[in-house]
mmCIF file of the C-alpha atoms, coordinates in Angstrom:
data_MODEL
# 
_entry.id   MODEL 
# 
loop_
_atom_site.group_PDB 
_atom_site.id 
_atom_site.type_symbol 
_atom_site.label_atom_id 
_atom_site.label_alt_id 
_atom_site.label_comp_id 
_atom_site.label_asym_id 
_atom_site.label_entity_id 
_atom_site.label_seq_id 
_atom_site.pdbx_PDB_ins_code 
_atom_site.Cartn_x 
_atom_site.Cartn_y 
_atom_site.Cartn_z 
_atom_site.occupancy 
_atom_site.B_iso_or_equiv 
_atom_site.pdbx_formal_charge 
_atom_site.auth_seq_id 
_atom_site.auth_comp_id 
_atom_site.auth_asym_id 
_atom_site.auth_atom_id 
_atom_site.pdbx_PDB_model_num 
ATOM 1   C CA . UNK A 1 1   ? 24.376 198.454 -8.307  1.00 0.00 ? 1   UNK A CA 1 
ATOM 2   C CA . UNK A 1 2   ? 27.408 196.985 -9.454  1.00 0.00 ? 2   UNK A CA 1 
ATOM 3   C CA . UNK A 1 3   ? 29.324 199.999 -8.715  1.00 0.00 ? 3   UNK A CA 1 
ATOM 4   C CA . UNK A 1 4   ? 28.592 201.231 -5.361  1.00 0.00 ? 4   UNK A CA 1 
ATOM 5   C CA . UNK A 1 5   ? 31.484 200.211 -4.277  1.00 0.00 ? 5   UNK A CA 1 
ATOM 6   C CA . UNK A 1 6   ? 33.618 202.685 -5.824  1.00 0.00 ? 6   UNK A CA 1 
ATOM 7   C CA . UNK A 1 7   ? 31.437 205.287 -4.900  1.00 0.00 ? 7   UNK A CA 1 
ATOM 8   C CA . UNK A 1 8   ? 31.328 203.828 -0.730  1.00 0.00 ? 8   UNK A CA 1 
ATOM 9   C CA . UNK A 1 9   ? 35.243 204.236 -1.291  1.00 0.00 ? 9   UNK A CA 1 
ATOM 10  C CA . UNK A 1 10  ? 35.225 207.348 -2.526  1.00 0.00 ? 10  UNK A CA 1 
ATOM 11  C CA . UNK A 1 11  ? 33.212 208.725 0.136   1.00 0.00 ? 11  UNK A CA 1 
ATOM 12  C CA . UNK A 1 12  ? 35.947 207.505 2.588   1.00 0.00 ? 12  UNK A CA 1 
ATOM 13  C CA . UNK A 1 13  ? 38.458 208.646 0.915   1.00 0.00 ? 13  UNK A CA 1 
ATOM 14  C CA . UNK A 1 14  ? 37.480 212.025 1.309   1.00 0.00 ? 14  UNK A CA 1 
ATOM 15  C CA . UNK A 1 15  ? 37.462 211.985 5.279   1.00 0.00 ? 15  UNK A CA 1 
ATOM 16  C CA . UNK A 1 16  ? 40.971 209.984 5.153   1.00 0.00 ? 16  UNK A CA 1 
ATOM 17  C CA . UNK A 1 17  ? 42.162 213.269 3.298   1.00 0.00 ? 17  UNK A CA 1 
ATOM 18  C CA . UNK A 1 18  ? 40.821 215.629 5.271   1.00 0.00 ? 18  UNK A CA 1 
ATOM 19  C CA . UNK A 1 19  ? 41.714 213.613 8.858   1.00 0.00 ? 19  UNK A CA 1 
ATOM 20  C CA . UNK A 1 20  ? 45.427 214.097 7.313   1.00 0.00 ? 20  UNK A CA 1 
ATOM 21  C CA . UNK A 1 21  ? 45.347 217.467 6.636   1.00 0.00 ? 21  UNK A CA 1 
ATOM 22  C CA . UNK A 1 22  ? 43.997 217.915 10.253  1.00 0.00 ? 22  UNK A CA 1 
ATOM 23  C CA . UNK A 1 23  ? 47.357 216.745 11.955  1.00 0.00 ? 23  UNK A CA 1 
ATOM 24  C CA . UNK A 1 24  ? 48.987 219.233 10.162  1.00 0.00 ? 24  UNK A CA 1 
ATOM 25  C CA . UNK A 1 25  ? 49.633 222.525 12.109  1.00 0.00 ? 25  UNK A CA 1 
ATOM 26  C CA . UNK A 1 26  ? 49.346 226.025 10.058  1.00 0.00 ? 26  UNK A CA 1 
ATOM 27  C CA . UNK A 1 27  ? 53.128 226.346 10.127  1.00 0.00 ? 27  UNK A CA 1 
ATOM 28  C CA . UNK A 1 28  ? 53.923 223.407 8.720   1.00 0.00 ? 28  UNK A CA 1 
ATOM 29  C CA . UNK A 1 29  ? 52.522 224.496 5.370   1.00 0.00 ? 29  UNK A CA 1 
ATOM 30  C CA . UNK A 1 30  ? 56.263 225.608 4.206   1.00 0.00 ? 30  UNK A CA 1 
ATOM 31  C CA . UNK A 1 31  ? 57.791 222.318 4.882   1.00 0.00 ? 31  UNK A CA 1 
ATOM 32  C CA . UNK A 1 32  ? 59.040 220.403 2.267   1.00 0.00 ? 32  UNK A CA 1 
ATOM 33  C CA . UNK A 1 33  ? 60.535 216.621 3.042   1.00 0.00 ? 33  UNK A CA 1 
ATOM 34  C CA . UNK A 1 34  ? 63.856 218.275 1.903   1.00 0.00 ? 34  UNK A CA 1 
ATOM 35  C CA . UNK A 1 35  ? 63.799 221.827 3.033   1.00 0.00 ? 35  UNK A CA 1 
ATOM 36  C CA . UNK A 1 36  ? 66.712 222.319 0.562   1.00 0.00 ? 36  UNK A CA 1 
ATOM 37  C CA . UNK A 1 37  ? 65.229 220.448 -2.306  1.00 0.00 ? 37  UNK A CA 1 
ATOM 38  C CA . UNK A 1 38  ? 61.937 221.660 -4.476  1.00 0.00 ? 38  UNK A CA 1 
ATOM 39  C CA . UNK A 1 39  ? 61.576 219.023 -5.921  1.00 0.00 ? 39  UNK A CA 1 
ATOM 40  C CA . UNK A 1 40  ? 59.620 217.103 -2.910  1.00 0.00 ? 40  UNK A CA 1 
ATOM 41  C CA . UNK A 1 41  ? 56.500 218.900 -2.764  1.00 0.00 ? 41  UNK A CA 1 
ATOM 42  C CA . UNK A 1 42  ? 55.493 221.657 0.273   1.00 0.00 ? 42  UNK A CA 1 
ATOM 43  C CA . UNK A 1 43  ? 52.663 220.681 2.710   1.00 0.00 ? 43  UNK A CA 1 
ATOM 44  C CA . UNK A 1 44  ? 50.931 223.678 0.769   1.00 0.00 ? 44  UNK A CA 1 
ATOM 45  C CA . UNK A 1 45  ? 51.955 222.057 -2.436  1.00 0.00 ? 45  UNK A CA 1 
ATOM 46  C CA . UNK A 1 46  ? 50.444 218.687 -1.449  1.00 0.00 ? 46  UNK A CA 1 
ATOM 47  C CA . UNK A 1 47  ? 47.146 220.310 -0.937  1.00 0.00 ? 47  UNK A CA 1 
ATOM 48  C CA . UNK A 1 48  ? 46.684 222.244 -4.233  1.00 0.00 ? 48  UNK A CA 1 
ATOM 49  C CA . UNK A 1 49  ? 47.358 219.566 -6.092  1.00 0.00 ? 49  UNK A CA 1 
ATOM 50  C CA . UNK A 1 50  ? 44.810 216.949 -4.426  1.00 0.00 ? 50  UNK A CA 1 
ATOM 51  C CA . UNK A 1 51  ? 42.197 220.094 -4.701  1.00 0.00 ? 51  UNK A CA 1 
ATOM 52  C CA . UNK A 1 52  ? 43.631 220.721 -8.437  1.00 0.00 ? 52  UNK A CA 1 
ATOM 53  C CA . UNK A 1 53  ? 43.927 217.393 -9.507  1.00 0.00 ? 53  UNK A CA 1 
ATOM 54  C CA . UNK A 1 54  ? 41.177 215.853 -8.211  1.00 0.00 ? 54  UNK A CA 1 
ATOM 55  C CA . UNK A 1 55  ? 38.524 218.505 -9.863  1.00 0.00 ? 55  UNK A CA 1 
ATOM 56  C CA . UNK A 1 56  ? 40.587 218.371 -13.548 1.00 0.00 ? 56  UNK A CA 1 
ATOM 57  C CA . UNK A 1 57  ? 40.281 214.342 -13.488 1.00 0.00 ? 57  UNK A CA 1 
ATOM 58  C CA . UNK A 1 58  ? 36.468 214.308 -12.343 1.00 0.00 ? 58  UNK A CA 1 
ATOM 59  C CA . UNK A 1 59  ? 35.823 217.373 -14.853 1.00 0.00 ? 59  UNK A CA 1 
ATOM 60  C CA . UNK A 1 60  ? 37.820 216.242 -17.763 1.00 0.00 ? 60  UNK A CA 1 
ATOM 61  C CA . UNK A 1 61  ? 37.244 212.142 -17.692 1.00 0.00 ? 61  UNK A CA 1 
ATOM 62  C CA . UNK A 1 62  ? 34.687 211.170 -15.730 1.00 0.00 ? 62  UNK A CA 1 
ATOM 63  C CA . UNK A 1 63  ? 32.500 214.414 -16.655 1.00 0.00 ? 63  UNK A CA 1 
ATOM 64  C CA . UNK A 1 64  ? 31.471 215.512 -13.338 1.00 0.00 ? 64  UNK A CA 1 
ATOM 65  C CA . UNK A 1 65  ? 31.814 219.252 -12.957 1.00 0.00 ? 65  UNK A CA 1 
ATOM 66  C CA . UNK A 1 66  ? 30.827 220.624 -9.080  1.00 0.00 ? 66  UNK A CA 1 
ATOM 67  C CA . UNK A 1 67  ? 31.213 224.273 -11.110 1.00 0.00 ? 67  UNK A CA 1 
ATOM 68  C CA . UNK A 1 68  ? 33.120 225.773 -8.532  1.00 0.00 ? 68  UNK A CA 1 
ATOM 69  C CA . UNK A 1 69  ? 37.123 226.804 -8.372  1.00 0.00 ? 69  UNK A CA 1 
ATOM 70  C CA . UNK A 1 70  ? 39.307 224.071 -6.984  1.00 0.00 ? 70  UNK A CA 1 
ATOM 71  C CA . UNK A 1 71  ? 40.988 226.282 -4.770  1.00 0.00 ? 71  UNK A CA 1 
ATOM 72  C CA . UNK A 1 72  ? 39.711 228.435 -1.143  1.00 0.00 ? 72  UNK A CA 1 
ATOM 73  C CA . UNK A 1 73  ? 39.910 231.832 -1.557  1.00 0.00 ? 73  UNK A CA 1 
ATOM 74  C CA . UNK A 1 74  ? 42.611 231.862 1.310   1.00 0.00 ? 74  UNK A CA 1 
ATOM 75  C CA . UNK A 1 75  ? 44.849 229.101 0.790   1.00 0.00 ? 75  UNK A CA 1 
ATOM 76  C CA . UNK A 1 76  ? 45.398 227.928 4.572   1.00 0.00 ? 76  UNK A CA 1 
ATOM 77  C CA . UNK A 1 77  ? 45.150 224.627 6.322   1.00 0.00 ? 77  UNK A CA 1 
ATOM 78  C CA . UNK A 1 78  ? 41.317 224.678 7.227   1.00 0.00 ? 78  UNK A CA 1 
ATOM 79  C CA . UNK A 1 79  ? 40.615 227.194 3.847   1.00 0.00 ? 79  UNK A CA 1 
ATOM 80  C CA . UNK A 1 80  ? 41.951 223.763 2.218   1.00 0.00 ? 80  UNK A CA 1 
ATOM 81  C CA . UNK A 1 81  ? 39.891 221.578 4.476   1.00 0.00 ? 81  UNK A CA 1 
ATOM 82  C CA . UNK A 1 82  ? 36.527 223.523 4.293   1.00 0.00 ? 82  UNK A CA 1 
ATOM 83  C CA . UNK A 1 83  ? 36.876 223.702 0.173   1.00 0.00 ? 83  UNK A CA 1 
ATOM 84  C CA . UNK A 1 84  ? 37.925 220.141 -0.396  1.00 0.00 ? 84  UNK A CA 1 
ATOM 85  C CA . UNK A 1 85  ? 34.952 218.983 1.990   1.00 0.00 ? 85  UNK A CA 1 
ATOM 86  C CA . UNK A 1 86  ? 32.479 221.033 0.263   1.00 0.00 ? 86  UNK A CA 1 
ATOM 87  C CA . UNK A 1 87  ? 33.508 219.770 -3.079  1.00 0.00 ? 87  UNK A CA 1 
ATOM 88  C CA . UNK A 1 88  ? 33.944 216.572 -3.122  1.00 0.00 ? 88  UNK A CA 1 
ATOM 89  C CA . UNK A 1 89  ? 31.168 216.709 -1.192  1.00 0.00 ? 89  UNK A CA 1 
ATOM 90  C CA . UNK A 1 90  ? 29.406 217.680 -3.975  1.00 0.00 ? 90  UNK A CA 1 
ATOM 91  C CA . UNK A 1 91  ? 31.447 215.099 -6.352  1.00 0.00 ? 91  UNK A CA 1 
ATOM 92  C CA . UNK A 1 92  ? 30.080 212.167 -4.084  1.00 0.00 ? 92  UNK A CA 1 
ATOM 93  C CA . UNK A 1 93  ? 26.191 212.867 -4.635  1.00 0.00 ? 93  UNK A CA 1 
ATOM 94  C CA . UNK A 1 94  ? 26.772 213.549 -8.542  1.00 0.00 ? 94  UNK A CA 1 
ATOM 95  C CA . UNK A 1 95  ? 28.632 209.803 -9.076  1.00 0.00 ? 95  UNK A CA 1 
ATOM 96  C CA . UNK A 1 96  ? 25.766 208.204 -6.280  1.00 0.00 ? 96  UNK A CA 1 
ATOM 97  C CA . UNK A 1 97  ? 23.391 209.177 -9.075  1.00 0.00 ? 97  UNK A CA 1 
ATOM 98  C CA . UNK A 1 98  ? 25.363 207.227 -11.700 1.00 0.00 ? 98  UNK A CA 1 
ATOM 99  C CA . UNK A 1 99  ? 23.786 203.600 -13.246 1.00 0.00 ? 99  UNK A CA 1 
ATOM 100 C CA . UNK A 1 100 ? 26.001 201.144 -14.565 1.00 0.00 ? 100 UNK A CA 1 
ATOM 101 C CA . UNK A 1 101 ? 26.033 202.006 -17.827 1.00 0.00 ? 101 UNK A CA 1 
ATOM 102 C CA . UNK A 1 102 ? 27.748 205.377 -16.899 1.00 0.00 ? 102 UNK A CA 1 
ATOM 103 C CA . UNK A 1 103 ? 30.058 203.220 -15.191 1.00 0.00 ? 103 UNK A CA 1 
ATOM 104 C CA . UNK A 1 104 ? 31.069 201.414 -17.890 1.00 0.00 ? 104 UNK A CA 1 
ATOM 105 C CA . UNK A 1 105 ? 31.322 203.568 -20.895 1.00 0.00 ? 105 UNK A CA 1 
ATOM 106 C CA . UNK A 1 106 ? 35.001 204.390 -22.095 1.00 0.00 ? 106 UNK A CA 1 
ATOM 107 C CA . UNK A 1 107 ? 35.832 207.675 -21.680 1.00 0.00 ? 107 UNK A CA 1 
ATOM 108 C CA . UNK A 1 108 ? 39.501 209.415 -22.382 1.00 0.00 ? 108 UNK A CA 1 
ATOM 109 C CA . UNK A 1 109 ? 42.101 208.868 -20.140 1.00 0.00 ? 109 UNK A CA 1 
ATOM 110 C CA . UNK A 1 110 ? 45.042 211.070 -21.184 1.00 0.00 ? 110 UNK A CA 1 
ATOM 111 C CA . UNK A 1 111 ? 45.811 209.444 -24.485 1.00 0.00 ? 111 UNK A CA 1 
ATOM 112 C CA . UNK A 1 112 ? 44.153 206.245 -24.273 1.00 0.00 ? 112 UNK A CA 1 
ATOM 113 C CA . UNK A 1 113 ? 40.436 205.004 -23.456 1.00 0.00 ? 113 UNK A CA 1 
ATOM 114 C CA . UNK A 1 114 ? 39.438 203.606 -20.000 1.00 0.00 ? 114 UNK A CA 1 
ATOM 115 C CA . UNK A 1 115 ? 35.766 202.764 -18.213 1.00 0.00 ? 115 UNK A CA 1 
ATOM 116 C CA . UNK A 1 116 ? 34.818 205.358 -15.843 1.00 0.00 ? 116 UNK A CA 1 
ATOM 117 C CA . UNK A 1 117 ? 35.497 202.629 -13.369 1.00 0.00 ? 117 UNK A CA 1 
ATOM 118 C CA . UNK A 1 118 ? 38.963 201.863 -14.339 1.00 0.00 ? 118 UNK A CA 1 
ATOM 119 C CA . UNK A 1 119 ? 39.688 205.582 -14.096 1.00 0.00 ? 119 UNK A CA 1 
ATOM 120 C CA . UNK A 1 120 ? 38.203 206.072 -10.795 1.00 0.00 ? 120 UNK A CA 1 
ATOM 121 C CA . UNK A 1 121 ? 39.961 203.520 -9.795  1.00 0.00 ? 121 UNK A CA 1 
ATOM 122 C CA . UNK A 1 122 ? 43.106 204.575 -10.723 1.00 0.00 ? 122 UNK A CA 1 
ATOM 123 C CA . UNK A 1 123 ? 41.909 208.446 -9.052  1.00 0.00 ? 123 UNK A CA 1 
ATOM 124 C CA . UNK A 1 124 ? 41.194 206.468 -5.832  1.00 0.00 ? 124 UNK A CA 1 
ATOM 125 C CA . UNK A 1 125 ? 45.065 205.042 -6.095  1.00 0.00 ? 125 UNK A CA 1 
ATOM 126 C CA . UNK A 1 126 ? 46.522 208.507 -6.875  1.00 0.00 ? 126 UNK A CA 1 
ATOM 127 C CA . UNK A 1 127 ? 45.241 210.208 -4.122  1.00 0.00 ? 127 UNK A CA 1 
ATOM 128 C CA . UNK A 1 128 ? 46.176 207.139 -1.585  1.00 0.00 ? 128 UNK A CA 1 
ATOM 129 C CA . UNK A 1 129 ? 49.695 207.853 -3.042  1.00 0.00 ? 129 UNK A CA 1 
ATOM 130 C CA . UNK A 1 130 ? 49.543 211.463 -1.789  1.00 0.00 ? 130 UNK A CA 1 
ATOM 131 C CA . UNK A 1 131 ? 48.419 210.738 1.563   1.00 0.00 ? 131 UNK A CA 1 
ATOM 132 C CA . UNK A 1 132 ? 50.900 208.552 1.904   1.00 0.00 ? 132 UNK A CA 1 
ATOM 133 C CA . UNK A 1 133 ? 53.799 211.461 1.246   1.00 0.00 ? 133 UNK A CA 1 
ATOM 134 C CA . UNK A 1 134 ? 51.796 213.428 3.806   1.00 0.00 ? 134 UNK A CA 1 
ATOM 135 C CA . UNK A 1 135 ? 51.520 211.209 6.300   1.00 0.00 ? 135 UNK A CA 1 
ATOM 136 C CA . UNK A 1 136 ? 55.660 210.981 6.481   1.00 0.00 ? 136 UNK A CA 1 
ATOM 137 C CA . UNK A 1 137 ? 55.370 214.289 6.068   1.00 0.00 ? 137 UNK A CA 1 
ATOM 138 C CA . UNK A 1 138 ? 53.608 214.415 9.469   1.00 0.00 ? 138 UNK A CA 1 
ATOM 139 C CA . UNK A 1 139 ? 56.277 211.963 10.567  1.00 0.00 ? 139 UNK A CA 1 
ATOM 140 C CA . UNK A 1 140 ? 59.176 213.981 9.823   1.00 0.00 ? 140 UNK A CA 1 
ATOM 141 C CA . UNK A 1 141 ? 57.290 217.183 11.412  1.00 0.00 ? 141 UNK A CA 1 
ATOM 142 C CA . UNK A 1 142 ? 57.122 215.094 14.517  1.00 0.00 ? 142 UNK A CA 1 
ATOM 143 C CA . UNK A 1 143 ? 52.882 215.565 14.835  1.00 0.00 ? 143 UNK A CA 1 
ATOM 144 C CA . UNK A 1 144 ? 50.857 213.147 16.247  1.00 0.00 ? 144 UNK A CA 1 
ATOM 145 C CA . UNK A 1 145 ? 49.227 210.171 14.031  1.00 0.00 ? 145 UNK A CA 1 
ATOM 146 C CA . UNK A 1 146 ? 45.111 208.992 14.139  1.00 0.00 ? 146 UNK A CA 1 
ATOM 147 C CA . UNK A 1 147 ? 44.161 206.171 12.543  1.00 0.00 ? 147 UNK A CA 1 
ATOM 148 C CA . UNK A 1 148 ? 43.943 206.322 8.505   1.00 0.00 ? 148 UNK A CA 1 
ATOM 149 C CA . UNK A 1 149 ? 42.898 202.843 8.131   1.00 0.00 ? 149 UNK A CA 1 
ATOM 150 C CA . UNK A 1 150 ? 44.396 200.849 10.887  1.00 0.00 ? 150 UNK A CA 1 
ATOM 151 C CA . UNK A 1 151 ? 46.341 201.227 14.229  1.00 0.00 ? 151 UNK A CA 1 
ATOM 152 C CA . UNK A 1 152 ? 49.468 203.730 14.448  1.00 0.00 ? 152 UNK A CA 1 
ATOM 153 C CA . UNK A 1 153 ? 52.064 204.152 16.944  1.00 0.00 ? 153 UNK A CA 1 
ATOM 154 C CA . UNK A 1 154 ? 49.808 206.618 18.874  1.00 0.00 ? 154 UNK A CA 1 
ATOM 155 C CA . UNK A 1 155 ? 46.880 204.372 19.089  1.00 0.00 ? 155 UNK A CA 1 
ATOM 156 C CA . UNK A 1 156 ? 48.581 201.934 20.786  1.00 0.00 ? 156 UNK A CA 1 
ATOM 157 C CA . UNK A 1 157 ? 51.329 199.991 18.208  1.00 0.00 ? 157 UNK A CA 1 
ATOM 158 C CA . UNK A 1 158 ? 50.921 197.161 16.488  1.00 0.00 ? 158 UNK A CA 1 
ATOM 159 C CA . UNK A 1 159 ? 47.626 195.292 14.961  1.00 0.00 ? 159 UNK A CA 1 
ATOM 160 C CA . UNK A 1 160 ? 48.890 191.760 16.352  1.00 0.00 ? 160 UNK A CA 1 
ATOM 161 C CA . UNK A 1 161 ? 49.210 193.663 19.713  1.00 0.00 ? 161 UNK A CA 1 
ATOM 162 C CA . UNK A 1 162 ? 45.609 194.310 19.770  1.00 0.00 ? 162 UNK A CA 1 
ATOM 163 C CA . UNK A 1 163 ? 46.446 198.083 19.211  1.00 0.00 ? 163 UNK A CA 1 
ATOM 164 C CA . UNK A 1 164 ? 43.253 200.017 18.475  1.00 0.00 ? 164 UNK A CA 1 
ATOM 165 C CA . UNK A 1 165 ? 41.955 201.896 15.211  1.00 0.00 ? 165 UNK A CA 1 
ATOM 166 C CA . UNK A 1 166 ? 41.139 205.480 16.891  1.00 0.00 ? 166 UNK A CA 1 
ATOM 167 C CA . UNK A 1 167 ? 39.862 207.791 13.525  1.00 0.00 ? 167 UNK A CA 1 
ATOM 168 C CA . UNK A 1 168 ? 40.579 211.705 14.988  1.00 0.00 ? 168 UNK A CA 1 
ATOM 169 C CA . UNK A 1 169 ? 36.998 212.725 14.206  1.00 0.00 ? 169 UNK A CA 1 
ATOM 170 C CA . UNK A 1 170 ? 33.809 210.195 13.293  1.00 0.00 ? 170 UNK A CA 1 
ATOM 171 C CA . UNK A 1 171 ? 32.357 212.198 10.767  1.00 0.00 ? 171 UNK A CA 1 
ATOM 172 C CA . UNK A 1 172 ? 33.254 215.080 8.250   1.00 0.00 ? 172 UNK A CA 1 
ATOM 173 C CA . UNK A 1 173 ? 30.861 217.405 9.819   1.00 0.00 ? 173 UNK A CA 1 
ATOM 174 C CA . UNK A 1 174 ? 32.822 216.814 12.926  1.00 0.00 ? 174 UNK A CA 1 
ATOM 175 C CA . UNK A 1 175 ? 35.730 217.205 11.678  1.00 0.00 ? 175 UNK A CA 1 
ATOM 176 C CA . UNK A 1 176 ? 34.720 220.698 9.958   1.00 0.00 ? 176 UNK A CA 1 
ATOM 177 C CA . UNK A 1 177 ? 33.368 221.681 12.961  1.00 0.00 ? 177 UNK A CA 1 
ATOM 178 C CA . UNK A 1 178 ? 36.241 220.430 15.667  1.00 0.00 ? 178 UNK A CA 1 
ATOM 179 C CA . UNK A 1 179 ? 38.956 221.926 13.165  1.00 0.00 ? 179 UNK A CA 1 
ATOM 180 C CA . UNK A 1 180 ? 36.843 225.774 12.597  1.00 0.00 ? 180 UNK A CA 1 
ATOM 181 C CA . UNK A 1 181 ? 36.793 226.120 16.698  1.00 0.00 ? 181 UNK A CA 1 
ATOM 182 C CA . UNK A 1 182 ? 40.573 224.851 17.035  1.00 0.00 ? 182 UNK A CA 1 
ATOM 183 C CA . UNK A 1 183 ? 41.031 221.227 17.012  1.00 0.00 ? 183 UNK A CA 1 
ATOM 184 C CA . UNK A 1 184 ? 38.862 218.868 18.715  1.00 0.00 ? 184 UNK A CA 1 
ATOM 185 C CA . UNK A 1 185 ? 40.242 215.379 17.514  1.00 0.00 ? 185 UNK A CA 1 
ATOM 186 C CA . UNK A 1 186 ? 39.792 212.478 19.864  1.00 0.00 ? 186 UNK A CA 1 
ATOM 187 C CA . UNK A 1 187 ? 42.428 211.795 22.683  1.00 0.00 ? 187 UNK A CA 1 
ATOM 188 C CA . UNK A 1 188 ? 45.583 209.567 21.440  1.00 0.00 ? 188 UNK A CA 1 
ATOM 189 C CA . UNK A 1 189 ? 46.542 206.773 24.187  1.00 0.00 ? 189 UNK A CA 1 
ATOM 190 C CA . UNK A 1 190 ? 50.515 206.800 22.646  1.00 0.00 ? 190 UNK A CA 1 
ATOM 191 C CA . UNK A 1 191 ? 52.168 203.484 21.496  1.00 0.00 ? 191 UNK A CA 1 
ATOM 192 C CA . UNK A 1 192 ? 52.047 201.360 24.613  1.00 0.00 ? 192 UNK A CA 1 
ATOM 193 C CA . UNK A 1 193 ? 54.920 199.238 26.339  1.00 0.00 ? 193 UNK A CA 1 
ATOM 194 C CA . UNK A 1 194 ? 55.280 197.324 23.418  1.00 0.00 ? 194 UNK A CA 1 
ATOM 195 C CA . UNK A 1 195 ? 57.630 198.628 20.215  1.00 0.00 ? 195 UNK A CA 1 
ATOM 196 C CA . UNK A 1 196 ? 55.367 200.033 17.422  1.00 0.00 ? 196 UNK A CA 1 
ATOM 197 C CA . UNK A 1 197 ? 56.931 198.435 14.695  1.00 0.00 ? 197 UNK A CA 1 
ATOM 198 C CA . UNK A 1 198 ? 58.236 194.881 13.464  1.00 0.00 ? 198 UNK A CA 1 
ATOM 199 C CA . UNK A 1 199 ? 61.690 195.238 13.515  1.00 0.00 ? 199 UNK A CA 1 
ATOM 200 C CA . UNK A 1 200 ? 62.573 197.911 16.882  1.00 0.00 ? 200 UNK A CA 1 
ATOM 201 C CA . UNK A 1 201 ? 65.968 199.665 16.904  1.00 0.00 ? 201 UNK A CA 1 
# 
């Protein structure tokens, strides 16, 4: 179908997510990038809202409702990890259903009127955004770095260097798994001889 793309990207979107909020450690839920500033949301913060957000935008616009609360019972690092897997888990198989036509009908987005695919587009975009906070987040915490879509520093550097992609887990279920029996993400080589970004020092 002419949409299956947005649906393949959605369904690795939700493992980019969840390989994020892996690196974290349960004490850095607190941090904020600014511990003196509220205004830069927590670690804990970061993850409500993807859990929040995400369910109000697939319940209110694109009318998929997993009827379940957005939120783990216990709000910890793998409480958020187990209940985002599980439903957008569920999301995933509801929009795989969807023909074209569902696709393409205009539905509300806040005040004005969008396709389903223009607004899962734009969902796709907004939670890219917030991984991107959370992954300087990680940064600034001083944790470790898999691959989210290409090489980092501690796969080896720099693309043009020939520095691997090296994803923490290769599946969900692994990842579920590795993270419920304390961590099991695959070994990180570290940046290499050469600098890990285009302009060192």
């Amino acid at each position: 179908m002419t949409y299956d793309f947005l649906v393949e990207t959605y369904e690795t979107e939700r493992i980019k997510v969840l390989s994020v909020w892996s690196e974290f450690h349960d004490e850095d839920l607190k941090a904020r990038p600014n511990a003196k500033d509220a205004r830069g949301r927590s670690v804990h913060e970061q993850m409500v809202h993807q859990c929040v957000s995400e369910d109000l935008w697939f319940r209110t616009m694109l009318g998929v409702d997993v009827s379940a609360p957005p939120l783990p019972k216990v709000e910890s690092r793998l409480g958020f990890i187990q209940q985002y897997a599980e439903d957008s888990g569920k999301r995933l198989a509801a929009v795989r259903e969807k023909d074209d036509a569902w696709w393409t009908e205009a539905v509300m987005f806040f005040e004005a009127r969008r396709t389903r695919a223009w607004v899962m587009t734009r969902r796709l975009t907004h939670t890219s955004h917030h991984r991107g906070q959370q992954m300087a987040m990680l940064r600034m915490l001083a944790r470790d770095l898999h691959s989210n879509y290409g090489p980092t520093a501690d796969t080896g550097g720099l693309m043009q260097n020939h520095a691997p992609t090296i994803y923490a887990y290769s599946s969900i279920e692994s990842l579920l798994q590795g993270e419920a029996s304390g961590g099991r993400k695959v070994a990180l080589p570290g940046p290499g001889e050469k600098p890990p970004t285009e302009r060192p020092g």
